[in-house]
N, C-alpha and C positions, 0 to 999 in steps of 0.2 A: 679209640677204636679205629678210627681213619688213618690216623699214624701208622697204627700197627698195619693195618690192610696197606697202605703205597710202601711201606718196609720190605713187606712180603711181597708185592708186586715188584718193585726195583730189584731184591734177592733172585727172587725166580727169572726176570729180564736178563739180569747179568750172568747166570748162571748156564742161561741157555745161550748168550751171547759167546761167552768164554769157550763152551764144547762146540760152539757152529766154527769159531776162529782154530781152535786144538784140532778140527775135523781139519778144516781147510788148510792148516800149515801141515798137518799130517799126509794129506792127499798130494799136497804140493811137494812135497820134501819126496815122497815115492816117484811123481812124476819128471823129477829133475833127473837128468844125468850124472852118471856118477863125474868128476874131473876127471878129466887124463891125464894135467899132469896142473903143477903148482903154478908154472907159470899163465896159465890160459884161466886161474879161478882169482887170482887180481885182477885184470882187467873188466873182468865179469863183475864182480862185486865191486867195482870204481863205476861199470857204468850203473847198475842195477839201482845203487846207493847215493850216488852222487849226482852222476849226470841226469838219470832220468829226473829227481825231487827236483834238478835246476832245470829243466826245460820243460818242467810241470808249473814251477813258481814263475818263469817268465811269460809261458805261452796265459796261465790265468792272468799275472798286472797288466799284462799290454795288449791281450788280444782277445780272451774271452769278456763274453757281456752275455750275462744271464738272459734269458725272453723273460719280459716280466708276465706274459701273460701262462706262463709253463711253473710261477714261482707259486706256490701254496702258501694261502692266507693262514696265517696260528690260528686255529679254534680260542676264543676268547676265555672258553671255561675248561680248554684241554692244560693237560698240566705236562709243560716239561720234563726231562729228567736226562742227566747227563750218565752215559754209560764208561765206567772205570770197574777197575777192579776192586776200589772201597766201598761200601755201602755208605750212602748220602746219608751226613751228619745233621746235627739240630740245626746249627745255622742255616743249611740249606734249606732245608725243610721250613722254616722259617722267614727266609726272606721269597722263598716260592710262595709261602701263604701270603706274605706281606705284598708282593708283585699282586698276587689275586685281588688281596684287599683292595689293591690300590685301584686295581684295572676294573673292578666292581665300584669303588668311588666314581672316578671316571666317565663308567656308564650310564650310573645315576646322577650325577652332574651335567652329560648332555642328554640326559632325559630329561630333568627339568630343564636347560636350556632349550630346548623343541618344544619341550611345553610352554615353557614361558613365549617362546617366538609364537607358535601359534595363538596363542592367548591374546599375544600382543597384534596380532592380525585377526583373530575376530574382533576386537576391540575397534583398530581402526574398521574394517567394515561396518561396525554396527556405526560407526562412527558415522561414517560416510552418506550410509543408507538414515540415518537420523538427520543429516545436513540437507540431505537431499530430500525428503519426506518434508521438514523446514519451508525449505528452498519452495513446493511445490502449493505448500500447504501458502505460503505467502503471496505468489505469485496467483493463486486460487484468489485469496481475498482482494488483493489487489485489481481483479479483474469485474470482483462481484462491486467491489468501490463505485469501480469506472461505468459497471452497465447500471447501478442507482443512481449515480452521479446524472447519467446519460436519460435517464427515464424520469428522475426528477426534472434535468432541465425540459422535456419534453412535454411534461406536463403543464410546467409554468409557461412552457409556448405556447401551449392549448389552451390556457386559462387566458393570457394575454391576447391570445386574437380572440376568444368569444368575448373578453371584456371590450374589444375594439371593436366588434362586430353589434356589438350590444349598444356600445356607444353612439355609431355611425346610424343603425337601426332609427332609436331611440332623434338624434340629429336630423336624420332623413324624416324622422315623423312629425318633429315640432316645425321642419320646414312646412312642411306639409299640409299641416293645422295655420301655420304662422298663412301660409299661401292661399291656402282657404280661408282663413280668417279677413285677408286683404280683399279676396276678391269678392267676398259678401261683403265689406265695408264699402269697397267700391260699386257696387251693384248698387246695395242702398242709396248709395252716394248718386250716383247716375239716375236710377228711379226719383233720388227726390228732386234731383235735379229739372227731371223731364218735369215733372210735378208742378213746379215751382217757374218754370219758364211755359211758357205760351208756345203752343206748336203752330208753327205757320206752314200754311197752306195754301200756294198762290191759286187764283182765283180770278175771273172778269173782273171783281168790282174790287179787289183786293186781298186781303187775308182773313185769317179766320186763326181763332181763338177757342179753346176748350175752358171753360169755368172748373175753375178747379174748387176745391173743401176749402169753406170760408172763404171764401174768394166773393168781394162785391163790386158790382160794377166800375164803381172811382176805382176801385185797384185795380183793376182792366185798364181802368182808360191813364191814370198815371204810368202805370208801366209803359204803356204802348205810347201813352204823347207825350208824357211829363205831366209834373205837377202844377207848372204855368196855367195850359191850358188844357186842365182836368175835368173843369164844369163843362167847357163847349164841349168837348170830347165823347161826356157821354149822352150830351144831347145825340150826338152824330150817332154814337151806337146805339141808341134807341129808336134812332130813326132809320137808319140799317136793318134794326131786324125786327122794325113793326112792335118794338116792347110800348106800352100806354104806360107803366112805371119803371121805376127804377130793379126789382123784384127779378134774380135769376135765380139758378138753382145749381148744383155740380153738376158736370156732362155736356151743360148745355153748351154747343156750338153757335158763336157768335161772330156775323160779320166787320170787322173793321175797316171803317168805308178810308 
């Protein structure tokens, strides 16, 4: 059915073509002069014929150049056809479908080529944006690393100065105790000391003695004369301070003459 329709379309084309050319050699052939004479219709038909097709074929190889911007693109799905006086045979017809086929392969071959290339550019993109998503997503943890890294050591800091501070505390306290403890040993130490020695008290007739706890006379007077002469000694202090026996007491104040 398509056959038969561009049959009848190239018939009808050429038919109309042929009477616009029959019109126009008819109009032309009116309009020409009749010759005058034989010799003046050679030269005429030497130039007409000849010279003009050579100064048509030189002026286009050496001096025309088409504007490409004035040249018209083929329609990709317009169908050729060459106008003659035969009517276009199979083969034509056929290698015109065959050009179509081809130039419909073609189109569908850089359609998938476009497709494909884009394809292959959202791919890298997704690409990219998945490296880089990676990229951030790492760089994320890396930093979460560094600020537990940085907060654990901080707290072992925390932990080591209270444990120092705990220590030095704890140090400062058994000093403390240690120094107290010395200085009531020394207290004691000095109180028994006082105790234990005779306080002297100079006086007109000499010194004086406090009787201390269990403390008897001879040990008054050895301390204070020796144990040489111990017996006279406490004669001496009992004659010093009016005693009739040997018989003191603690407290008592005693002179030693």
């Amino acid at each position: 059915m398509g056959n038969d329709n561009y049959h009848e379309s190239m018939e009808k084309n050429r038919q109309e073509l042929s009477q616009e050319r029959m019109a126009e050699l008819t109009r032309r052939a009116r309009q020409m002069p009749k010759p005058k004479s034989r010799g003046l219709l050679l030269p005429s038909l030497f130039f007409i014929f000849i010279l003009i097709p050579v100064t048509l074929l030189i002026y286009v190889a050496f001096y025309y150049e088409p504007d490409d911007t004035l040249t018209a693109k083929t329609n990709e799905n317009e169908v050729s056809f060459e106008l003659n006086s035969q009517p276009p045979s199979d083969s034509t017809v056929l290698a015109a479908a065959d050009d179509q086929e081809k130039d419909e392969d073609e189109e569908k071959k850089n359609a998938k080529a476009k497709e494909a290339e884009e394809q292959k550019e959202l791919k890298e993109k997704a690409r990219e944006r998945e490296e880089e998503a990676a990229a951030k997503a790492k760089e994320e943890e890396q930093e979460q690393a560094a600020a537990e890294q940085q907060a654990e050591k901080k707290a072992q800091e925390a932990a080591l100065a209270a444990q120092q501070a705990r220590e030095e505390a704890e140090a400062k306290a058994k000093a403390k105790a240690e120094a107290e403890q010395r200085a009531q040993a020394e207290e004691k130490e000095k109180e028994k000391e006082q105790q234990e020695e005779q306080e002297e008290t100079p006086t007109a007739g000499g010194k004086t003695v406090t009787v201390q706890s269990s403390e008897t006379l001879y040990r008054i007077a050895v301390n204070n004369y020796g144990a040489s002469g111990a017996a006279a000694a406490v004669e001496k202090i009992k004659q010093a301070n009016g005693l009739a026996s040997n018989d003191i007491s603690p407290g008592q104040t005693l002179i030693l003459p």
